[in-house]
C-alpha positions in Angstrom: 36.0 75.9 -43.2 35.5 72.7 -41.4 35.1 72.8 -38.0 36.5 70.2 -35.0 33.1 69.5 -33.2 34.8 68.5 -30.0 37.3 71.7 -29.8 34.3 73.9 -31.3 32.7 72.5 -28.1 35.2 72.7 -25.1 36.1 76.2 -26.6 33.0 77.2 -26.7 31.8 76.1 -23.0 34.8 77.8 -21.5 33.9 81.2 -23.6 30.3 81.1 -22.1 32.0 80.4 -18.9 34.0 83.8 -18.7 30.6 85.8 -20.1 29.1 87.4 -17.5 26.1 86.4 -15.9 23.5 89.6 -17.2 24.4 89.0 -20.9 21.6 87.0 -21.5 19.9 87.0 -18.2 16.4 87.3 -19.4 16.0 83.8 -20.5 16.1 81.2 -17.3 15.8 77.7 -18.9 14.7 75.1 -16.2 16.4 71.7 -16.1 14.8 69.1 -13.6 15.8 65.2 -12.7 13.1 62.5 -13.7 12.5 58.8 -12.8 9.6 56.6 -12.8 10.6 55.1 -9.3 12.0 56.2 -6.2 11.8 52.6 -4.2 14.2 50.0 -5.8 16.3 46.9 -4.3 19.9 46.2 -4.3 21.0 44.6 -7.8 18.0 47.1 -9.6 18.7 49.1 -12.3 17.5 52.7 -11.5 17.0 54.9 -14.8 16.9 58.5 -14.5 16.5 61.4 -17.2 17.6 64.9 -17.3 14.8 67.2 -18.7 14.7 70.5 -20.0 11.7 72.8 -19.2 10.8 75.8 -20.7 13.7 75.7 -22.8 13.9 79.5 -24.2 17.1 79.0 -27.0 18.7 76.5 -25.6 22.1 76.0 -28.1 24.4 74.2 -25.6 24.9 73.4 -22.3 27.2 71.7 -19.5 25.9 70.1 -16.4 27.4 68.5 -13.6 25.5 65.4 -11.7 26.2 64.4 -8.5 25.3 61.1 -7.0 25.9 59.1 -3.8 28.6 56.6 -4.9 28.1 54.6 -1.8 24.6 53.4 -2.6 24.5 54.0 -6.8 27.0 52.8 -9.6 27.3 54.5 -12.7 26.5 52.0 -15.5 26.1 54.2 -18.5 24.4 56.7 -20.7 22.5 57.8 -23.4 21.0 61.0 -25.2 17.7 61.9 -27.3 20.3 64.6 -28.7 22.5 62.3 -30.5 20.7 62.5 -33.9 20.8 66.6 -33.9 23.8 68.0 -31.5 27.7 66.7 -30.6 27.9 64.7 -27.4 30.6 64.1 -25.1 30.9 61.6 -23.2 30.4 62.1 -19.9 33.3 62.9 -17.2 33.2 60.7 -13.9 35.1 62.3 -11.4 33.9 60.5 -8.1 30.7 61.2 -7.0 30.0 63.5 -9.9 29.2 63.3 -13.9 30.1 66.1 -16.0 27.7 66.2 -19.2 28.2 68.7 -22.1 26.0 68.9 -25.8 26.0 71.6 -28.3 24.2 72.0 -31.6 26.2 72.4 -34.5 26.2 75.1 -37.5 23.9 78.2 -37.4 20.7 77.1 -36.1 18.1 78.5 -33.1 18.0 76.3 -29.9 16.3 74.0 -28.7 12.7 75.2 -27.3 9.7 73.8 -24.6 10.2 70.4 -23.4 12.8 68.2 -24.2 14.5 65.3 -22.7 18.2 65.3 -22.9 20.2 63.0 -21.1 19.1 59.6 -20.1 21.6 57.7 -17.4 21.5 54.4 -15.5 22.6 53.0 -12.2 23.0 50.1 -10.1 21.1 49.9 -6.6 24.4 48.4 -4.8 23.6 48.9 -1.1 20.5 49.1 1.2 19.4 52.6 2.5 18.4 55.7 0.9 20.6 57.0 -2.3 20.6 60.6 -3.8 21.1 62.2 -6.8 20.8 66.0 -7.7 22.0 68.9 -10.0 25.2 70.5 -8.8 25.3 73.1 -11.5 23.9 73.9 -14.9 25.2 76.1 -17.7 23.2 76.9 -20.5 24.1 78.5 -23.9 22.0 80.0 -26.3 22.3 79.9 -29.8 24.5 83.5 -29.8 26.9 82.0 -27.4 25.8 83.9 -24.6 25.5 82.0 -21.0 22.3 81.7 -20.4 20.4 81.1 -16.3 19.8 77.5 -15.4 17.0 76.7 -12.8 17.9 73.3 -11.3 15.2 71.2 -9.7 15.1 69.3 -7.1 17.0 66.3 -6.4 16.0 62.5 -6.3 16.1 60.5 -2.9 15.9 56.7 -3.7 15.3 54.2 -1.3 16.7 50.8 -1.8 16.2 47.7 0.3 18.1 44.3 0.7 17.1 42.1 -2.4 15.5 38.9 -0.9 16.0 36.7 -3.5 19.5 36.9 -3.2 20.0 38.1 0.3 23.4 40.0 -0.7 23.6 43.7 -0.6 26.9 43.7 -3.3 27.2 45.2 -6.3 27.7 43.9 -10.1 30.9 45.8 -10.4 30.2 46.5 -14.1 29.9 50.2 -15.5 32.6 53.0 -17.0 32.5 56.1 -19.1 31.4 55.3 -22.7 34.3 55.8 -25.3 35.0 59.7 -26.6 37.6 61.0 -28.9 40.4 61.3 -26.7 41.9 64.4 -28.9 40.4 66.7 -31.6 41.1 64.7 -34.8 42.2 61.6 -33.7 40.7 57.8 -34.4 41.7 56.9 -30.9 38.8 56.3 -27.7 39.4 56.5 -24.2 36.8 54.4 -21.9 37.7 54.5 -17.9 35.8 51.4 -15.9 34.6 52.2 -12.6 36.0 49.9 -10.0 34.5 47.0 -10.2 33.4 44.7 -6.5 33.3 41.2 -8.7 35.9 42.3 -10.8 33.9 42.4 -14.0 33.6 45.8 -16.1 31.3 46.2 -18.7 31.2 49.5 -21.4 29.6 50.4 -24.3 30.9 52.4 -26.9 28.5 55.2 -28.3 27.9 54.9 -32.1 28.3 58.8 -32.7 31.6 58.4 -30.7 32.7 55.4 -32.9 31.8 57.3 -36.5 33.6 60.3 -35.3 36.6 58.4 -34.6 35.9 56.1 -38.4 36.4 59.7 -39.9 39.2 60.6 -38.6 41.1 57.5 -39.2 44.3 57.7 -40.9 45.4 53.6 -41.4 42.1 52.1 -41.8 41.7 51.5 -38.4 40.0 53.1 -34.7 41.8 52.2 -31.4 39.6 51.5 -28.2 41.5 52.1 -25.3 40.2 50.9 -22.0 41.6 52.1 -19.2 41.1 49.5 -15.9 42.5 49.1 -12.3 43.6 45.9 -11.1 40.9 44.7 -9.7 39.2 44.4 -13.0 39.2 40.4 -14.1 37.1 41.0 -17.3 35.6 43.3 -19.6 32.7 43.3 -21.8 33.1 45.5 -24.3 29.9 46.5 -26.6 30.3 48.1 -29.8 27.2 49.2 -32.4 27.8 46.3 -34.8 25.9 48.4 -37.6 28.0 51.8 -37.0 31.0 49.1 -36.8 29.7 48.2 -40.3 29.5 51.4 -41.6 32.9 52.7 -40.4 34.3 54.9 -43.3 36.9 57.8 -43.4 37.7 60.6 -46.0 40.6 58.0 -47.2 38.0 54.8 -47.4 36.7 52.0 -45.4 37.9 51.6 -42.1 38.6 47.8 -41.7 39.6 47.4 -38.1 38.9 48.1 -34.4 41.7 47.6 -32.3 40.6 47.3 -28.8 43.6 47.8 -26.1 43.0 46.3 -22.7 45.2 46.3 -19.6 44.6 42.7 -20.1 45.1 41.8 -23.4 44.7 43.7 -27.1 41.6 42.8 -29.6 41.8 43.7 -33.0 38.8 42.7 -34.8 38.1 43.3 -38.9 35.0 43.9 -40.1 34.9 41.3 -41.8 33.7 39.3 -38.8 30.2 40.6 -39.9 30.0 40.0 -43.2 26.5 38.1 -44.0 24.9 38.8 -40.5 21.7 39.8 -40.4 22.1 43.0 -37.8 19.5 45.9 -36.4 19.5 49.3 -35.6 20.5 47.9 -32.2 22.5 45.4 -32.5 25.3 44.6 -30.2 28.6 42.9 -31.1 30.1 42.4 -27.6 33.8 41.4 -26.9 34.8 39.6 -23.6 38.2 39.5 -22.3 38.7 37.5 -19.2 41.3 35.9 -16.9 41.0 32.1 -15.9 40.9 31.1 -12.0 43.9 28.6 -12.5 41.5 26.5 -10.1 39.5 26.1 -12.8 41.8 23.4 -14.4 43.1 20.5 -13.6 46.6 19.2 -11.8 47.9 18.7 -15.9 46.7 21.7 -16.8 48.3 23.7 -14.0 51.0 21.5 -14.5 52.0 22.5 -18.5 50.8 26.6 -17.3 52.6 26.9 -14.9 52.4 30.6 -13.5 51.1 31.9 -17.4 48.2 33.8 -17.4 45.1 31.8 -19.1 42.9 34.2 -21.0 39.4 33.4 -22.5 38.0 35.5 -24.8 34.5 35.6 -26.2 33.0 37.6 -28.9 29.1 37.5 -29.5 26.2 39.4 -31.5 23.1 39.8 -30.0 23.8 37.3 -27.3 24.9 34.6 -29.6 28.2 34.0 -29.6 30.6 33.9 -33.0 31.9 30.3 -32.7 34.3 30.6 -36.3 36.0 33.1 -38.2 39.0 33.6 -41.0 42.3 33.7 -39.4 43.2 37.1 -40.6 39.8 38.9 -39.1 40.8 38.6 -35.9 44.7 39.2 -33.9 45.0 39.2 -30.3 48.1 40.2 -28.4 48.8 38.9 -24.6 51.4 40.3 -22.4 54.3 37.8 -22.0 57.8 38.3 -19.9 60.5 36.0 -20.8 62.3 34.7 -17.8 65.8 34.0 -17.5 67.3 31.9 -20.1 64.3 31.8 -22.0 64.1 32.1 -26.0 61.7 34.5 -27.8 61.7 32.5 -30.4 60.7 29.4 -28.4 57.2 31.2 -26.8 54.4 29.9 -28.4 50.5 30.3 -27.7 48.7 27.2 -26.1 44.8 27.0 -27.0 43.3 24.8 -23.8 40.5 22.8 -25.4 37.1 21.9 -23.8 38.4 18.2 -22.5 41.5 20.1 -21.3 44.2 19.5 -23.7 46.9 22.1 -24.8 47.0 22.6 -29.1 49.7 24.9 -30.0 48.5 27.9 -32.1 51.7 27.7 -34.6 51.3 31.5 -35.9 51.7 33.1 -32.6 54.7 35.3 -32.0 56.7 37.1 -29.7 57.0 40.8 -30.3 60.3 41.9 -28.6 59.3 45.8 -28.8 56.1 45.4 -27.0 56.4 42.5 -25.4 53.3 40.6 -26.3 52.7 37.6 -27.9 50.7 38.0 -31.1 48.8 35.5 -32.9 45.2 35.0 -34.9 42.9 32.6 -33.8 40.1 30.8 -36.4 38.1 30.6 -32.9 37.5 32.1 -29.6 38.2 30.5 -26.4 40.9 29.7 -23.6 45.0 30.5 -24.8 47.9 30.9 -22.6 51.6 32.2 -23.6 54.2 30.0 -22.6 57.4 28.8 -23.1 58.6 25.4 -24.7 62.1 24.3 -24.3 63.3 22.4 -27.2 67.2 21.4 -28.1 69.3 19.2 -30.1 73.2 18.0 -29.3 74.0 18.2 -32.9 73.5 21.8 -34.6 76.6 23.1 -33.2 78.0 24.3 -36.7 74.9 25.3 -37.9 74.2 28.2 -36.0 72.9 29.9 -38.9 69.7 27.9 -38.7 69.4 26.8 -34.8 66.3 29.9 -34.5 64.4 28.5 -37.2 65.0 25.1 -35.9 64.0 25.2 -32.4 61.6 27.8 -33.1 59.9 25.0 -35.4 60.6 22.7 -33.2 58.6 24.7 -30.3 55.5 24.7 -32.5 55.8 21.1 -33.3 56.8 21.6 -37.0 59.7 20.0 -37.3 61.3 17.0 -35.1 64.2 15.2 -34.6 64.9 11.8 -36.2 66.5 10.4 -32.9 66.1 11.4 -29.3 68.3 14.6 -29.1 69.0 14.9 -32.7 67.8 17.1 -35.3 70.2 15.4 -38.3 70.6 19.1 -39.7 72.6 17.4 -42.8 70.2 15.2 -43.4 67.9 15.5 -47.2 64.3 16.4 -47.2 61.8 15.1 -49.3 59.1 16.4 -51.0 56.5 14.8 -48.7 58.8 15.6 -45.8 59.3 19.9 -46.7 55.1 20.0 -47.6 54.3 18.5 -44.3 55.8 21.3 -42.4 54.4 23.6 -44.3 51.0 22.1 -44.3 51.9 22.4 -40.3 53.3 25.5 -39.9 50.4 27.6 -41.4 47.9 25.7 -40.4 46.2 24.3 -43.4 45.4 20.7 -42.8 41.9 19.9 -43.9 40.2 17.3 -42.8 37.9 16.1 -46.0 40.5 16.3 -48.2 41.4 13.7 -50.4 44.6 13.2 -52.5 44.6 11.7 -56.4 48.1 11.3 -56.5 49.1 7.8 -56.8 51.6 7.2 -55.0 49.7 9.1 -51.7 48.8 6.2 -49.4 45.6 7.4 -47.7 47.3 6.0 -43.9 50.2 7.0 -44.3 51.8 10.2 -42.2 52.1 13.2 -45.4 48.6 11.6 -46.8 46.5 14.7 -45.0 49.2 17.0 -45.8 49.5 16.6 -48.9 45.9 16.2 -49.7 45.1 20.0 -48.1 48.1 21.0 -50.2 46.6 19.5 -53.6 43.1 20.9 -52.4 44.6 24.6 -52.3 46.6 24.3 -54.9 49.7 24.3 -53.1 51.0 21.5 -55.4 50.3 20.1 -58.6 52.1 16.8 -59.1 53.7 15.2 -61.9 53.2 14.2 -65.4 53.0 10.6 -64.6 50.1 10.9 -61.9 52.0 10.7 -59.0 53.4 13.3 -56.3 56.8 11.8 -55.7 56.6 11.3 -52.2 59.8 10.3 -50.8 61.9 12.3 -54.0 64.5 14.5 -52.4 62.8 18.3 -53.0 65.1 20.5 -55.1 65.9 24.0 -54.6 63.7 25.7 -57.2 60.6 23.3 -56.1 61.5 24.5 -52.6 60.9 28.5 -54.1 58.3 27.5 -55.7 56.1 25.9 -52.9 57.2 28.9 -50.9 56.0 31.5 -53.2 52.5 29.4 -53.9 52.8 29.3 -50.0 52.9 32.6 -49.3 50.2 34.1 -52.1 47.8 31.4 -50.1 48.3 32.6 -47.3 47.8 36.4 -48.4 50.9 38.0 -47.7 51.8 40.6 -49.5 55.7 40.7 -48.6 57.1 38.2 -51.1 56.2 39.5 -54.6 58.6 39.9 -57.7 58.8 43.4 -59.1 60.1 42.1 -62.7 63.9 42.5 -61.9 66.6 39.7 -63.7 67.7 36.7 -61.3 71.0 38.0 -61.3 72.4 34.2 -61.1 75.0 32.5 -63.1 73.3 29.5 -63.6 70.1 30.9 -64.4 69.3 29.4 -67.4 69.4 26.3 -65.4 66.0 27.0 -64.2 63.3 26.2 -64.9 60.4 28.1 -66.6 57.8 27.5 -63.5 59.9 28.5 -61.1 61.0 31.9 -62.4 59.2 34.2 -60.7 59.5 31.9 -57.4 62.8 32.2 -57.5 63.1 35.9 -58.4 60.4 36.7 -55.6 61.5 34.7 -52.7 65.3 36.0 -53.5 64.0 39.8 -53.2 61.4 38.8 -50.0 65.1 37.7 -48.8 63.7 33.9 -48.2 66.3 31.9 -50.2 69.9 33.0 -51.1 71.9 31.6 -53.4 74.4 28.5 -52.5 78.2 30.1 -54.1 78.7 33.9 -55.0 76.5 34.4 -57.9 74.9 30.7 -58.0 71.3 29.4 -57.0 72.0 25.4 -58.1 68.1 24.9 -59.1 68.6 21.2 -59.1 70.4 20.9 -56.0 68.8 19.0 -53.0 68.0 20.7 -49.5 69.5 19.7 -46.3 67.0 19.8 -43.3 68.6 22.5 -41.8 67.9 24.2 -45.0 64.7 23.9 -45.3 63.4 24.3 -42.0 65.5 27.7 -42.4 63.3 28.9 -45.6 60.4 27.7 -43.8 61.1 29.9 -40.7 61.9 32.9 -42.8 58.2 32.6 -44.5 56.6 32.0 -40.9 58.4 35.6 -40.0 57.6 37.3 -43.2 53.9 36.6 -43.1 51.8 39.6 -41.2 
């Protein structure tokens, strides 16, 4: 029967803990403290290892470090064991680290010399620093407690770095990522308070496999746990463990990172065609923006929103570009008094300071984030845009999808104040917002259509569209660029819209229309119709009719247009 490593592990420590002490006397394994320097200055790194000496049958063991906190910080960890025993993660409780390993399966322990724990600090503060063994429990390979001989402890002394003349610390460190339950795909990582408010942790690639196995839904959770004095965290992951992420179920496809800043989930995808080591580091930066940072406009359109700038980088170089489904982020956002869920929108502050709206982003109402996927890291705030128009009162039906299109600067009005929800669309008109709305204007395309006048407003829109295949034209050449759109070209630009843009939510499963005036559509828009009907997109106009031919008011269309923006995951 397969085992759970990490119970098998805490049950089995607190079984050797309840043996008595002359069960396996005889053997006394000695465990000492090693470093290759005792003199260091503030802002060094000091690296020590825990060794094992005259190891008898050495199966398991926990051990408890203590350390002055006031002189050291606890950056990290790493173990020569990792390859042959299950690791925990070590336990920071204050001044003291908890360690614990254990072999797995039958096997003899381990015997002679061996190194078995290798940790790291910071020097943060002149004067002399200690660290010792507070206690030692060793297992042998019949799960008997064992005696531990502790050596002596390490006295360090640190002096006042010249070059910088400061005495502070870098504030980064926190306990590397363990399961946080037997047979879960979730990690726990806790920072250490951090004096410059920056906290960096790496994630241990056994840790991140054990939690790929267990995964459920294709996915591991990272969950970093940080106090408020935290203003950033680097997060490092082992981008080829990341790559090889696989449960009993298949693939695992995502990390979702959970901050008390913001949430990161990244797909693997990101590292598709990258050229990655045994070491290599794919490290994730969340950070808060010193509003001082910007200028009087950018303040200005903030306001009091948080500004965010994420970062995510392999080996030091930093991933400038990426698909806009491998990446989501979620940022906290709380609506204030009056405001409109449907009106928040993400802001993405460019390098010259200027605000471009991120038109997929989205309020979540049950969490209350605002979730949206970027094609590029940098700078984004959540905020709120107040949009309205004196003339949709009898059209409440569609005032959501209108100002929340409106907020995202997908549709306008045709006067100051006014919307014209009654007014007709045309076919240049309804492709342009979509074009907008899921962000699919490309630049180097070119449209044949000739009736597409290269200056003119739809020419880019409808050139991206023809280049993906959104639309197709007609017979005569031409696109039909101010033609009032009909309902069944409206389904069908939809439905081409939405296979484009992956989703997976408006799909026909071979049921009839169910219209009376079916056979009044026509043959290419079929399956349009019948899928964006079932995806509850488009209904019909009259009980039982869909009027293919008809024309679509504004109001209408912006409607249908809103319902794919809310559809599409």
């Amino acid at each position: 029967m397969k085992r759970n490593i990490q119970f098998f592990v805490l049950t089995m420590m607190f079984i050797a803990s309840l043996l008595p002490l002359s069960v396996a006397a005889q053997a006394t394994d000695e465990f000492v403290l090693r470093s290759s320097t005792t003199s260091v200055k503030v802002g060094d790194t000091i690296t020590m290892t825990i060794a094992g000496g005259a190891l008898t049958d050495l199966y398991a063991a926990e051990m408890e470090l203590q350390y002055d906190e006031q002189g050291l910080l606890y950056t990290g960890y790493s173990s020569n064991l990792s390859n042959q025993a299950y690791v925990l993660a070590p336990k920071v409780q204050g001044n003291k680290i908890v360690l614990v390993f254990t072999l797995t399966g039958s096997k003899p322990g381990l015997t002679g010399q061996k190194d078995l724990f290798t940790l790291s600090f910071k020097a943060s503060r002149a004067g002399e620093a200690s660290v010792s063994l507070g206690s030692v429990t060793p297992v042998n390979s019949q799960l008997e407690k064992t005696v531990g001989k502790m050596g002596n402890g390490i006295t360090f002394s640190i002096t006042n770095n010249s070059n910088t003349g400061s005495n502070s610390s870098s504030g980064q460190g926190g306990t590397p990522a363990s399961p946080s339950a037997p047979g879960t795909s979730v990690l726990i990582l806790d920072t250490l308070p951090a004096s410059n408010g920056v906290a960096s942790i790496d994630v241990g690639s056994h840790a991140l496999l054990e939690a790929g196995k267990n995964s459920k839904d294709e996915s591991v959770t990272i969950k970093v746990n940080s106090g408020s004095d935290v203003k950033e965290i680097q997060l490092n992951l082992p981008a080829k463990q990341l790559q090889q992420l696989r449960s009993e179920s298949g693939d695992v496809k995502k990390v979702r990172v959970e901050t008390d800043l913001a949430t990161v989930s990244i797909n693997r995808d990101v590292l598709d065609e990258r050229t990655l080591s045994e070491t290599s580091k794919l490290q994730l930066s969340i950070a808060k923006v010193d509003p001082d940072n910007f200028s009087q406009e950018i303040k200005k359109e903030v306001g009091s929103s948080v500004v965010y700038d994420f970062n995510l980088s392999l080996d030091g170089s930093k991933i400038t570009t990426f698909t806009k489904n491998s990446i989501l982020i979620e940022v906290p956002y709380s609506l204030k008094l009056g405001e409109k869920p449907y009106q928040v929108v993400i802001y993405y502050i460019t390098e010259d300071g200027k605000l471009e709206i991120v038109r997929n982003g989205k309020y979540n109402a049950v969490t209350g984030k605002v979730e949206f996927q970027p094609t590029h890291f940098s700078k984004y705030t959540a905020n709120h845009v107040q949009v309205s128009f004196s003339d949709m009162d009898g059209h409440a039906w569609a005032n959501e999808a209108v100002l929340g299109l409106a907020a995202r600067e997908v549709v306008s009005g045709r006067s100051e104040g006014l919307f014209t929800p009654d007014g007709e669309v045309t076919r240049a008109e309804f492709v342009e917002m979509l074009i907008q709305l899921l962000d699919l204007a490309d630049s180097s395309a070119k449209a044949s259509f000739t009736d597409v006048d290269p200056g003119a407003w739809y020419a880019s829109s409808i050139a991206s569209a023809q280049k993906i295949g959104l639309v197709q034209g007609k017979d005569d050449g031409s696109f039909g660029v101010n033609d009032l759109i009909s309902r069944e070209d409206m389904a069908l630009l939809i439905y081409r819209a939405s296979k484009i843009s992956n989703s997976k939510t408006v799909q026909a499963n071979g049921a009839t229309l169910g219209f009376l005036d079916q056979d009044r559509i026509s043959a290419y828009a079929r399956d349009a119709i019948l899928a964006v009907k079932q995806a509850g997109l488009m209904d019909g106009v009259a009980e039982g009719y869909f009027d293919p031919k008809g024309k679509s008011t504004r109001a209408q269309g912006a409607t249908v247009i809103y319902r794919l923006y809310q559809a599409l995951k």
